[in-house]
N, C-alpha and C positions, 0 to 999 in steps of 0.2 A: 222659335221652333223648338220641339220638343229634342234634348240630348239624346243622341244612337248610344246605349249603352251595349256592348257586345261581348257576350260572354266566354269563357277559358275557348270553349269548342267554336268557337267564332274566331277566337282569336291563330287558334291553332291552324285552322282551314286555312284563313289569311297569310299567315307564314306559307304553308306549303305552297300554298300559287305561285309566291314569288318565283321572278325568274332566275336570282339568285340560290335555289336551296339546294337543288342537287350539289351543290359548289359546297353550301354547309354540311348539309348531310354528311361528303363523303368527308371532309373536315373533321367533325363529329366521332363520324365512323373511326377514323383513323386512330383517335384518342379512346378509344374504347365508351364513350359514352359518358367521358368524365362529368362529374355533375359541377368540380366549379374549376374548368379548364383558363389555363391563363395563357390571355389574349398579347401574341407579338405582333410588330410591325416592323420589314424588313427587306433582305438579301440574303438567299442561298445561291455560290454556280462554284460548280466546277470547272477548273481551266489545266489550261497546259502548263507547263513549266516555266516558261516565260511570260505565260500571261497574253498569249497573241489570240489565243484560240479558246471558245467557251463550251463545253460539250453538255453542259445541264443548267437553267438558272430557275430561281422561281422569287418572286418577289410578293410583294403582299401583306395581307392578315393572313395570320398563322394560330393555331391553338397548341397550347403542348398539354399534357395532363398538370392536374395539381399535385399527386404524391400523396398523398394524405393516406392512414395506412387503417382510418376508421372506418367500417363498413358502414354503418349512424350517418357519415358524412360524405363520403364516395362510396359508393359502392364497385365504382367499375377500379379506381385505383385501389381500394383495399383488397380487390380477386388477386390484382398483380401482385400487391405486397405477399399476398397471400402464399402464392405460386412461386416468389421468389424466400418465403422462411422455409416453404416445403421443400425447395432443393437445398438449400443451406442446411436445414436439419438433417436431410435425407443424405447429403455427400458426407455426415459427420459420425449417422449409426452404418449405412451398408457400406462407403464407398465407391470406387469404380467409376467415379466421375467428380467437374470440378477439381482435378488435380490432387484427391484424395485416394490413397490407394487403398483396396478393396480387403486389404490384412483389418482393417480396425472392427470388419464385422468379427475378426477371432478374436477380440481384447476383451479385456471384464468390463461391463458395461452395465451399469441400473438406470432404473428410473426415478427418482423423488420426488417427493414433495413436501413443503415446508411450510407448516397456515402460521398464521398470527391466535396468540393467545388472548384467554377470555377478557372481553372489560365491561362483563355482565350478560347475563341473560337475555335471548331474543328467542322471537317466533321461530321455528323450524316446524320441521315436516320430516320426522326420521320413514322409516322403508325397515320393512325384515328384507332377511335374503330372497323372497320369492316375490319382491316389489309389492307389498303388498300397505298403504298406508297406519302409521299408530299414529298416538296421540302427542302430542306438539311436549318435548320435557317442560317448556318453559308456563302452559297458561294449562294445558293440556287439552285444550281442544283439538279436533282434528282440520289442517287447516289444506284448501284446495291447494296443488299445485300454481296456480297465478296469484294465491293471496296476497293483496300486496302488505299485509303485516309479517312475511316473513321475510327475517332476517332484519327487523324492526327490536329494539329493543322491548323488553316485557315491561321495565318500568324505567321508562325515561331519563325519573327525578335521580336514579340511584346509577345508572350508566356510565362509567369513565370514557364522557369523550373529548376530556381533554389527553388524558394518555391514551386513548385512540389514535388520536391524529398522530402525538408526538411518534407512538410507534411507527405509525406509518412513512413519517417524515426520515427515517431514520431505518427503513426496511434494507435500503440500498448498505448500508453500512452494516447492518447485521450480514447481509450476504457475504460481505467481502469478508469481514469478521470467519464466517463458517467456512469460507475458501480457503483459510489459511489454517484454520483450527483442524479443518481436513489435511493438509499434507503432515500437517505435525502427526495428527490419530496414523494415517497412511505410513511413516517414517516409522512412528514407534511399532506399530505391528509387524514389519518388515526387518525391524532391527537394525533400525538406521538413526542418525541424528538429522536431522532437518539441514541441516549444511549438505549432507552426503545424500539425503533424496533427490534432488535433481540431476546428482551423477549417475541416478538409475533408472528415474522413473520421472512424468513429466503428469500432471493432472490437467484433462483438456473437459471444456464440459457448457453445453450452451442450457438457459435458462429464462423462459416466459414468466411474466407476471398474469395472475390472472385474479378476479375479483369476486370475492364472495359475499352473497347479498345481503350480510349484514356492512359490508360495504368496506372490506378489509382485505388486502391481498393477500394470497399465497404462491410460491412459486413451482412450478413442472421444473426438473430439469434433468437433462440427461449427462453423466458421470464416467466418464472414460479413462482409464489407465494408460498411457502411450510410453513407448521409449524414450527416453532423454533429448530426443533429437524431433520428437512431434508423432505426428500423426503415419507416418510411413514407417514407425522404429517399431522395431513390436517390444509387448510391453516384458516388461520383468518377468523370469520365473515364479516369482512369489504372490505376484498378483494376482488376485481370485473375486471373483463375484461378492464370494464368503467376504472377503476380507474387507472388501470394499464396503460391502454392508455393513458391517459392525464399525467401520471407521466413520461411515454419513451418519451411524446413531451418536456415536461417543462425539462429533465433533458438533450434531446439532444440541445437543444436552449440555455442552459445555462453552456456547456463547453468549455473552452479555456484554451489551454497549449500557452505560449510566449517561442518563441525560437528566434534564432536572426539570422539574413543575415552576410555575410562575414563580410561587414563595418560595425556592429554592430550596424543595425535599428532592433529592435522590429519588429518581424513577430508574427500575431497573426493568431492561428491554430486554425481551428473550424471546426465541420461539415458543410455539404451542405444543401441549404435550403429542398431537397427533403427529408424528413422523412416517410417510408409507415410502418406503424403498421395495422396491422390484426388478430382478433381472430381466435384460434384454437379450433376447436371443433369436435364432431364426426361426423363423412361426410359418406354418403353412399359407400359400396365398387366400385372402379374403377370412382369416381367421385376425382375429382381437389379440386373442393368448392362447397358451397350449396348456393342457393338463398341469404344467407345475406354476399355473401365472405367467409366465415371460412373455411379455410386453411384445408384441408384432412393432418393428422398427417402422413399416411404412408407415403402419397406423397411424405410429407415434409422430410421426412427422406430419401427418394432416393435422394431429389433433393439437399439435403444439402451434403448427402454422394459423389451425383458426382462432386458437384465443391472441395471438399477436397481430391479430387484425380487430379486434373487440376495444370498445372504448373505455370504462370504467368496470363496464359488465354487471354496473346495478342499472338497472333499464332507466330509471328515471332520471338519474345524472346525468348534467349539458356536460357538453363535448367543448367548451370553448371557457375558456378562464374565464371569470368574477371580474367587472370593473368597480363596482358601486356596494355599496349594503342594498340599496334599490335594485338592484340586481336578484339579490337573496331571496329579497321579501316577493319579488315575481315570478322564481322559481316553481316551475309545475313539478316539485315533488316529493318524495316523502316525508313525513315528519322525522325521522330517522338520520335518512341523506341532508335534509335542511341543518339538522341540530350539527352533525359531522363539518360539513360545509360551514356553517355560522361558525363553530372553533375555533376551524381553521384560519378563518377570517380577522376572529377576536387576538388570536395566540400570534398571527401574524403584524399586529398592531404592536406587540410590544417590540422592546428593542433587543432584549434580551434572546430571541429568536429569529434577529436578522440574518442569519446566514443559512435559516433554512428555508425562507424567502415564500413564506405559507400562504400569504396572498397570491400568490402565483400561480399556486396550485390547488386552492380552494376546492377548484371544480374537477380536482382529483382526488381529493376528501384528504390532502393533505400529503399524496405518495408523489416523490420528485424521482421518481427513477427510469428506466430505460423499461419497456412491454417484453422486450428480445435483446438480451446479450449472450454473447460469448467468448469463448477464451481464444487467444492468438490461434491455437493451430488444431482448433477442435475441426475445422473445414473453411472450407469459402470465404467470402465475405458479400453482404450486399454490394460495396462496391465493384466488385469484379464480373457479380452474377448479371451488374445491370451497363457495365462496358462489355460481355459480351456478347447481350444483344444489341447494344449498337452499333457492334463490330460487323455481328452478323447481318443487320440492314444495312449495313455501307458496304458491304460484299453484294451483298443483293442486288444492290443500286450499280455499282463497280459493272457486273458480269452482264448485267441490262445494257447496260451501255457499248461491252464490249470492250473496259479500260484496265490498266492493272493500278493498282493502289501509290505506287512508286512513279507514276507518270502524269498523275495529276496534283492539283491544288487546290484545298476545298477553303471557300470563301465565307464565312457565316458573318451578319451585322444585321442583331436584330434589338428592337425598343421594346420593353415594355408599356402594351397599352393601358391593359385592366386584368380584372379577373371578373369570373360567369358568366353568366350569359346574359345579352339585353333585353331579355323580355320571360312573360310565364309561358309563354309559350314554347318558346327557343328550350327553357327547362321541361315540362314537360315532353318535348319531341324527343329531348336528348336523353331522359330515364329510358323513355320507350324504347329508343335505341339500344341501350344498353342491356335493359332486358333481355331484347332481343339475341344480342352476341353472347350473354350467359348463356341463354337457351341454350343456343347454338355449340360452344364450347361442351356443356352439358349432355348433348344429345352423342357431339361425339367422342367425350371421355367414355362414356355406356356404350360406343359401337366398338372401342377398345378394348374395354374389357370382355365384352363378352367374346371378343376373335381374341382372348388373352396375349393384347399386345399391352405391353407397357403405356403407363396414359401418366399424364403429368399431374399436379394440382391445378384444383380451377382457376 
């Protein structure tokens, strides 16, 4: 007899009949639509004190989300990541919440940015100021916005991407480098010694990585002046916007890490000559900036939230480490990202570069560092932002039942089974779901705003 082959929408239909799916669904539902949710088997119950009495239990298969904070890969977990940089950014320019108090919107605050300098000429796509396209500096054609040769090198054969990568490998250390080169420029404009600036002033400052498509990062960060004692001290008399700025110039101009090439020449690693600092300051609602440039704080905290949910941010780059060279050679993508990637590969085979561990991170063109850091007491931290909403679901659960927190005992003992889902099917229902709750969340941030109530990140 001839094989029933049954196609995606056959298959899909089949799932839902089951008489099991509402059970998945709301499963599903609950994890936001995770795309590769990891599968438990177990015991949840709440009891009494003694253990005589059970007032909740649930046993089972369970899902929890996976975490993952790339939109490429989750989408439903990289909205939450998302939601959770946007109040961590947001409790560290306004205040007023997350146990930040609401003084650090009066402090000097900028915004910066820090690229990576040239290791040769690539395709671009410059704009005058009224958006209007020129011709490419490097070939001088004029090239579309999705061309995929921009940000490609102009001539391959003559490219430094072996000191591409190295810089890259080595960004996280330029930053720290510039954090400290900062309180010194800070110290000496204020008329202090570097020993005596911490007795007046405290530098707090959180900072995105994001990637630009010739395939090199630069970092957003925002620059805060606090009292000695953090985020609640206000800052120094002498602290100024002013000040601040000329000290992010003088401290970016003045960092160099030496790292060495294979035949061991001195590679000197620096920023690029572009440096853009910008005041922060309060901005009308649903405005960008004001008349003198200052940066809208909310803004700034979506915009820094969405690239710390972005993967590489060169669209054609995998999201998942390099195992193989066969690996490489199957890569769908650019001739560009391939040669960067291959480098990193090569430069990670020797020995001489084992501690920057380049195979590792191949499939991040060679960058080992953190999307989202910040400094002790710039505000919040992920961990707190993500215990107290599970403080607040077990209050939930708690006043549902009618129990106080101090009168029970919560039981958890759970296996790991797997991770995603068993079937194309099971993923396709679970995107559609998640779709779905964006929408949803979507439709009602926009009923927020327009009754001008406060609305959160998506």
């Amino acid at each position: 007899m001839p094989t029933l082959v049954l196609t995606l929408n056959d298959r899909i239909a089949d799932r839902v009949r089951r008489a099991d799916y509402r059970d998945w669904r709301d499963k599903v539902t609950a994890i936001g639509g995770c795309a590769q949710p990891i599968r438990l088997f177990g015991v949840w119950q709440l009891h009494n004190l003694d253990s005589t009495k059970v007032f909740a239990h649930l046993d089972g298969d369970v899902m929890v989300p996976c975490g993952n904070r790339r939109a490429s890969v989750c989408p439903a977990c990289s909205d939450r990541y998302a939601a959770d940089a946007f109040h961590l950014m947001r409790a560290g320019l306004a205040g007023g919440t997350k146990g930040v108090s609401e003084t650090v919107a009066e402090k000097p605050r900028v915004f910066l940015t820090l690229t990576a300098p040239s290791f040769g000429s690539v395709h671009n796509r410059p704009t005058t100021a009224g958006g209007k396209a020129r011709p490419c500096t490097g070939c001088g054609a004029f090239h579309h916005p999705d061309d995929p040769r921009i940000g490609g090198a102009v001539d391959p054969g003559g490219y430094d991407y072996e000191g591409a990568v190295l810089w890259q490998a080595h960004a996280g250390k330029l930053w720290h480098r510039f954090t400290i080169a900062l309180r010194r420029a800070l110290a000496r404009a204020a008329g202090l010694t570097v020993r005596e600036f911490k007795d007046h002033a405290r530098l707090s400052y959180a900072k995105v990585a994001e990637y630009q498509r010739r395939g090199l990062v630069h970092f957003h960060a925002v620059v805060r002046i606090d009292g000695p004692e953090g985020s609640h001290d206000p800052a120094p008399a002498w602290a100024s916007v002013d000040l601040v700025e000329h000290a992010v110039r003088a401290a970016a101009r003045s960092v160099l890490v030496e790292a060495h090439r294979p035949d061991g020449t001195v590679l000197g690693l620096t920023w690029g000559e572009q440096v853009d600092v910008r005041p922060i300051r309060a901005v009308a609602a649903g405005e960008v900036e004001d008349q003198a440039g200052a940066v809208s704080d909310a803004r700034l905290a979506a915009y820094v939230a969405k690239y710390a949910t972005k993967g590489t941010g060169a669209r054609d780059t995998p999201d998942r480490p390099i195992r193989s060279q066969l690996d490489i050679d199957h890569l769908r993508v650019s001739d560009h990202h391939r040669r960067m990637i291959q480098s990193a590969w090569d430069l990670g085979d020797l020995r001489f570069y084992e501690e920057l561990n380049l195979r590792k991170w191949a499939h991040m063109l060679g960058f080992r560092g953190h999307f989202l850091t910040k400094s002790k007491h710039y505000s919040t931290t992920f961990k707190r932002i993500r215990e107290d909403r599970r403080a607040f679901r077990a209050a939930e659960t708690l006043e549902r039942l009618g129990l106080e927190a101090d009168s029970v005992v919560v039981v958890n003992d759970w296996a790991f089974v797997g991770s995603g889902y068993s079937s194309d099917a099971e993923r396709e229902l679970a995107a559609a779901l998640a779709e779905r709750l964006r929408a949803q969340r979507q439709r009602k941030y926009a009923r927020e705003e327009d009754t001008h109530e406060p609305a959160a990140a998506a």
